[in-house]
C-alpha positions in Angstrom: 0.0 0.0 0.0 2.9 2.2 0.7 4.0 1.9 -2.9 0.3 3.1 -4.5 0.0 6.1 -2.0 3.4 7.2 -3.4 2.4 6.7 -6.6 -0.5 8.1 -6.3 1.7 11.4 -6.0 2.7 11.1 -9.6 1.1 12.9 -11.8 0.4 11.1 -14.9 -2.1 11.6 -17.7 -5.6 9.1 -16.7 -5.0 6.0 -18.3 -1.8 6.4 -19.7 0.7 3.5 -21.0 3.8 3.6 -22.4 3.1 2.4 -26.1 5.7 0.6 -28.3 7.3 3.6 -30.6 6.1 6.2 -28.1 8.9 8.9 -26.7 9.0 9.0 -23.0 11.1 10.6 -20.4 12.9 8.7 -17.4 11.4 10.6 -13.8 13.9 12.6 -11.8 15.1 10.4 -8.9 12.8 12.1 -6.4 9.7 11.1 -8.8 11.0 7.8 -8.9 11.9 7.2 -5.1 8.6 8.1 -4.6 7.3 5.4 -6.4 9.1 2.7 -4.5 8.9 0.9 -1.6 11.1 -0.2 1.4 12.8 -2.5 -0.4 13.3 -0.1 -3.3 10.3 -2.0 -5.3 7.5 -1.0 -7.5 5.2 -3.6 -7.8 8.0 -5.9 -6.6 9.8 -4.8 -9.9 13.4 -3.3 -8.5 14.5 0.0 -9.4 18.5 -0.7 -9.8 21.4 1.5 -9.0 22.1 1.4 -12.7 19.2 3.0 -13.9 19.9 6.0 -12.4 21.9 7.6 -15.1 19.2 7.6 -17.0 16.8 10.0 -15.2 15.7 12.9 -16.9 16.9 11.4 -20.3 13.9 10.8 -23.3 14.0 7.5 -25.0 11.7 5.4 -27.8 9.5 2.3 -26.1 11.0 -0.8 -28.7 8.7 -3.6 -26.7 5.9 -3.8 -24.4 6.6 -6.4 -21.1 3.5 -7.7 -21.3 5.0 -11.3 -20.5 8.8 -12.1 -19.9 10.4 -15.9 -19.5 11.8 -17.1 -16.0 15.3 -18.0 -16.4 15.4 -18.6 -12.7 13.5 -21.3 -11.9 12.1 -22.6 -15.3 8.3 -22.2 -15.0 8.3 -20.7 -18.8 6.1 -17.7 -19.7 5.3 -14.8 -16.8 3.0 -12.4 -17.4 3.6 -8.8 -16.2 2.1 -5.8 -15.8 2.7 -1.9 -16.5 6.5 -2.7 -17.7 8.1 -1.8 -21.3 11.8 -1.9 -22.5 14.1 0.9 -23.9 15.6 1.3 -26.7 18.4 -1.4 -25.7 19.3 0.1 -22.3 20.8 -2.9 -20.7 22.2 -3.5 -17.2 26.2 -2.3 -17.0 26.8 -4.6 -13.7 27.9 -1.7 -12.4 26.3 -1.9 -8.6 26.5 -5.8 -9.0 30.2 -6.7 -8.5 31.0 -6.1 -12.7 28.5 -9.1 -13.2 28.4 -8.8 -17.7 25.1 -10.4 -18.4 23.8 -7.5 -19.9 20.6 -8.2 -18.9 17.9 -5.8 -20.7 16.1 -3.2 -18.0 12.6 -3.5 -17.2 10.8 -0.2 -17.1 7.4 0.2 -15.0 5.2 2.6 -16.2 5.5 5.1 -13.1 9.2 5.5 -13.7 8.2 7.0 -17.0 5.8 9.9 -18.1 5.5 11.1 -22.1 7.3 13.1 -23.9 6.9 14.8 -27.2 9.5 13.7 -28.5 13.4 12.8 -28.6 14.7 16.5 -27.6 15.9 16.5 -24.0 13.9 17.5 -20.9 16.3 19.8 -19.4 19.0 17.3 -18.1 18.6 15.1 -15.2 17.9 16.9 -12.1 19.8 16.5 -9.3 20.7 13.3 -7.6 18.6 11.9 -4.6 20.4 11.0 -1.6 17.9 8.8 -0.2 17.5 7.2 -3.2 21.1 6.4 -3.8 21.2 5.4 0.1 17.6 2.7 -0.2 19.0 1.0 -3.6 22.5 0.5 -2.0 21.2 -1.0 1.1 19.2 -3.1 -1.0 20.9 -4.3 -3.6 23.2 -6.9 -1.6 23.6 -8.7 1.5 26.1 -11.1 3.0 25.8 -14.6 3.9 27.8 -17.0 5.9 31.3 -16.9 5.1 31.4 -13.3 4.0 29.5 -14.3 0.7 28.1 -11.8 -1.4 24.3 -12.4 -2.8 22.7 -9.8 -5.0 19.6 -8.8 -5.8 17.8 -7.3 -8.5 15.8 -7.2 -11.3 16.3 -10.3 -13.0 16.7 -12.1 -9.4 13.1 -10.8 -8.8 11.1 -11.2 -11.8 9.5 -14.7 -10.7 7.8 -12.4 -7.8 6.9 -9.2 -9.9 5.1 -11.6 -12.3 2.6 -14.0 -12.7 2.1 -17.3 -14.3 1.7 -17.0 -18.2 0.3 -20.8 -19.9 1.5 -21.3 -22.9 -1.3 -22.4 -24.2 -3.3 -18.7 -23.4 -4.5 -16.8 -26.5 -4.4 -13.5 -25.0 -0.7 -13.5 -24.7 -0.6 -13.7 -28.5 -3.4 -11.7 -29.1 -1.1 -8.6 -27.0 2.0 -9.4 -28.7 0.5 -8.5 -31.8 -1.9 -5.7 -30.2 1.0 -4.0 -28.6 3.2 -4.0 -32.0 5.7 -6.3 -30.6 5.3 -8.6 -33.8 3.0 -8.6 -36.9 0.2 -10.7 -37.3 2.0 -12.4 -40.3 5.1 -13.3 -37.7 2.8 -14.4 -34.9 1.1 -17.1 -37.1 4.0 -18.4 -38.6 5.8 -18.4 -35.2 3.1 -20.4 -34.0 2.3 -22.5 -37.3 6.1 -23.6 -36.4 5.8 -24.4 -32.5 2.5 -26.1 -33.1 4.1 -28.8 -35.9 7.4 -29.2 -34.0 4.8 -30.6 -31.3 3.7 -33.0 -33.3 6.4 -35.2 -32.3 5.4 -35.5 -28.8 2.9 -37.6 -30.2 3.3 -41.5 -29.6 3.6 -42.4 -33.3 4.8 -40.8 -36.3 8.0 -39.4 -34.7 9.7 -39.5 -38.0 7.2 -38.4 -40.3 6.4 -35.0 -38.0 10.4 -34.5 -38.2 10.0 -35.0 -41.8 7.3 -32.5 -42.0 8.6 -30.2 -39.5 11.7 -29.2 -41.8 9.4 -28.6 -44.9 7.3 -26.6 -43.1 10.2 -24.4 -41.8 11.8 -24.0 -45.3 8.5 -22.8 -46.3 8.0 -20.1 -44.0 11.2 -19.1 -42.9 13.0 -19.8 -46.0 15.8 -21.3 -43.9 16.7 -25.3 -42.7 15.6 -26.1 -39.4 18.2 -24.6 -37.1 17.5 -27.2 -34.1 21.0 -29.1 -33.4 21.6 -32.4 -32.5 25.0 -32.8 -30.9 27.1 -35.8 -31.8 29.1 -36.4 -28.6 28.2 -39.0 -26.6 26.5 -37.1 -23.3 28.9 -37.9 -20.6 32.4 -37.5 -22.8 34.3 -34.6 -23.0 34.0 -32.0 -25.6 36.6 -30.0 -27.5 37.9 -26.4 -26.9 39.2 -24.0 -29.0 41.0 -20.9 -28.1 41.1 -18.0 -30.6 42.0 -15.3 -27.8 39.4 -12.5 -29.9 39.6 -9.3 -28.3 36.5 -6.7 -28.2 36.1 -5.2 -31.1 37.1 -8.1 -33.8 34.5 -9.5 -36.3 33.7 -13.1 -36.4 31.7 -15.8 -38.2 29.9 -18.0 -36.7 30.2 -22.0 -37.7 27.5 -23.7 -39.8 25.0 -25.8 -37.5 27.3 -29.0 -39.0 30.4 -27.7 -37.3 28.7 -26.9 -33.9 27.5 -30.1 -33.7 30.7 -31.9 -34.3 31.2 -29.7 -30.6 28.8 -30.5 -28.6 27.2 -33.6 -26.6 23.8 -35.2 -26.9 22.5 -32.3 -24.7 23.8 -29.8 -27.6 26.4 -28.4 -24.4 30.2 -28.0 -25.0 32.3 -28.0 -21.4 28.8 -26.7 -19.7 27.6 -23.8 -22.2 24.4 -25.1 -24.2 23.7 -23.7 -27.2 20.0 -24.0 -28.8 18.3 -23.4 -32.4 17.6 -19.4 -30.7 21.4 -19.3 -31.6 22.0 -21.3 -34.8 19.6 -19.2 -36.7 22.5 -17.0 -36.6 24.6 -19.5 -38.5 27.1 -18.2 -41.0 26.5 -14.5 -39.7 29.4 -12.0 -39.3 29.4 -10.2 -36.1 31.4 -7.6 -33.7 32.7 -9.4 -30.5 31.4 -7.1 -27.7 32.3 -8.7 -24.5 34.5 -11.5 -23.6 32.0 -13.0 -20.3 34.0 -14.7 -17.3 31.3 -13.3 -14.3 27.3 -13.2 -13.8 25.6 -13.7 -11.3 24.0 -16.8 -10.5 19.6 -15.9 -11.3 19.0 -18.6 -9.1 21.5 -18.2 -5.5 22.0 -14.2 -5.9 25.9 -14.9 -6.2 28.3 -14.5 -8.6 29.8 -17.2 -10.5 33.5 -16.9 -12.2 34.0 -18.9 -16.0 36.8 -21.3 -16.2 36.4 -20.6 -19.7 35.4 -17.4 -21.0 32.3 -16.7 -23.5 32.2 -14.4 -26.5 28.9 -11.7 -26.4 28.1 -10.5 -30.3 26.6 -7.5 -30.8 23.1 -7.5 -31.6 23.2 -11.5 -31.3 19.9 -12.1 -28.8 17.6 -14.9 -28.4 14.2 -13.6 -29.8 12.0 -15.8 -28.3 11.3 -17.9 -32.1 11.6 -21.6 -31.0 12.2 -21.5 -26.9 9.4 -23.8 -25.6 6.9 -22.3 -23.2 8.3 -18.4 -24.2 7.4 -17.9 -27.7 7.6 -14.1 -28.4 9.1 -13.6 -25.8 10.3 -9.8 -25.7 13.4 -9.8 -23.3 16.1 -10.3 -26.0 18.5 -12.1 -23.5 21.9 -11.8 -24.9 23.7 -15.3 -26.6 26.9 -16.7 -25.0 29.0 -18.5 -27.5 32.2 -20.9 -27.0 35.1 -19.2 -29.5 35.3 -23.3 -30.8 31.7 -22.1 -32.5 33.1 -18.8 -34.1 36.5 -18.4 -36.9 37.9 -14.8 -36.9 37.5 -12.9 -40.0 40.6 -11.9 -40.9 41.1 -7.5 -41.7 39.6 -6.7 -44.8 36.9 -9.3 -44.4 34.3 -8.3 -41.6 31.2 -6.9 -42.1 29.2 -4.3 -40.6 28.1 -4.4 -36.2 25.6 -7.4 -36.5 25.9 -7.5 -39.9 24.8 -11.0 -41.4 27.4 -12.7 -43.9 
């Protein structure tokens, strides 16, 4: 109740949500902290100490988060409420020990109000102590054995959401409604996830396989990109160093090669990698990042990479194929082994997220 009286404060035209392709400007941090619980919460949606650089800055709504997946625990689809994204603001890690997921930021609606348009507002005012003070008490806490476990928004999201069946029109309906796909997408999206169900079925395993890369030639114009890895689950995989450094292009490997990499649960040395990915097979991409800490979605703590993993720019999983998250909005950024990328050599690249 704390959180609607402060709310409640804010004022914002009757009615109003943030649509996808509207302008809209970040609140000063005095609007926000208004907004926000004890725990630094609106609608149990965290408002992070990263996000506060962008107060008082204008920005285009790219998706609504109507519904969001649960990389935490698994349960699939979540439905939420009142949230979009921006632009491609993404989490810098900065308040969370350096983690590099890069996770995209949720917005709620009362952090926002419109705006007419992508001049500035006047600048950010001027920073809120207590806000800076309630998102750094909350934002960690120590456990036995001096520990660190964070908290945030992606930590969170199973309680600022609700359970989302797969099986619910509506979902698709609002994905469509809100301009986060076009019709035409939605029903081939679906077309595809309802055939590659087929083979659940008790017979006919081989004839719905069949039938399942026809149908995605058809629509998509491309071969099925769903892998099956050729290692024996259990035995090690290869590795393969190329040492890229941030800024180098590469190309990723043809579904073919990959699979020569990884095991009968499509993972090389721990890292899966799924048919979100290999639909970006034979692309030429910027390396952005080089990953060897995030923090662990489920514990809150951070984990450190024995072997480090390559982030490409504009390379995101968008929700085409995962089961239980079709559509899914969040555009969660694709870890690749270098073993699954070659270096193109000076000369050769192509432009940031560029496909070859």
């Amino acid at each position: 109740m704390q959180a609607r009286t402060a709310t409640d404060r804010i004022h914002t035209p009757a009615g109003w949500r943030p649509r996808l392709g509207d302008w809209v400007e970040v609140r000063s941090e005095a609007e926000i902290l208004a907004t926000l619980d004890g725990e630094g919460d609106t609608a149990r949606m965290p408002f992070m100490p990263e996000m506060r650089r962008f107060a008082g800055q204008r920005f285009q709504v790219t998706a609504s988060a109507h519904k969001t997946c649960d990389t935490a625990r698994r349960t699939g689809g979540r439905r939420l409420r009142d949230a979009v994204h921006l632009a491609d603001l993404r989490c810098d890690g900065s308040a969370h020990g350096g983690c590099q997921a890069e996770c995209l930021l949720f917005w709620k609606s009362a952090w926002l109000k419109p705006a007419p348009g992508p001049a500035s507002g006047g600048g950010a005012a001027s920073p809120s102590r207590d806000l800076v003070a309630l998102l750094a008490r909350n934002t960690s806490a120590s456990r036995e054995g001096g520990r660190v476990r964070y908290r945030c928004q992606a930590l969170r999201l199973f309680d600022a959401t609700e359970p989302l069946h797969w099986w619910d029109p509506r979902q698709y309906w609002e994905d469509v409604r809100s301009g986060n796909v076009t019709l035409s997408y939605a029903l081939s999206t679906l077309l595809l996830a309802w055939v590659f169900n087929l083979r659940r079925l008790p017979v006919g395993y081989r004839a719905s396989v069949w039938l399942y890369e026809r149908v995605h030639l058809l629509v998509r114009g491309e071969p099925d990109p769903h892998l099956h890895g050729t290692i024996p689950t259990g035995d090690p995989t290869p590795d393969g160093r190329l040492d890229l450094k941030v800024g180098e292009f590469v190309e990723i490997r043809s579904k073919a090669e990959i699979e020569r990499t990884v095991n009968g649960r499509n993972r090389n040395r721990g890292l899966a990698i799924d048919e979100e990915m290999t639909t970006y097979c034979g692309g030429r991409y910027r390396v952005t990042t080089r990953v060897d800490r995030i923090i662990n979605e489920q514990t809150g703590e951070m984990m450190e990479f024995g072997n480090p993993c390559i982030v490409l720019e504009g390379v995101v999983c968008k929700g085409e194929y995962a089961p239980r998250r079709i559509m899914c909005p969040r555009r969660i950024t694709a870890y690749w082994r270098e073993i699954w990328l070659k270096r193109v050599e000076a000369g050769g690249g192509a432009p940031p997220g560029g496909n070859g």
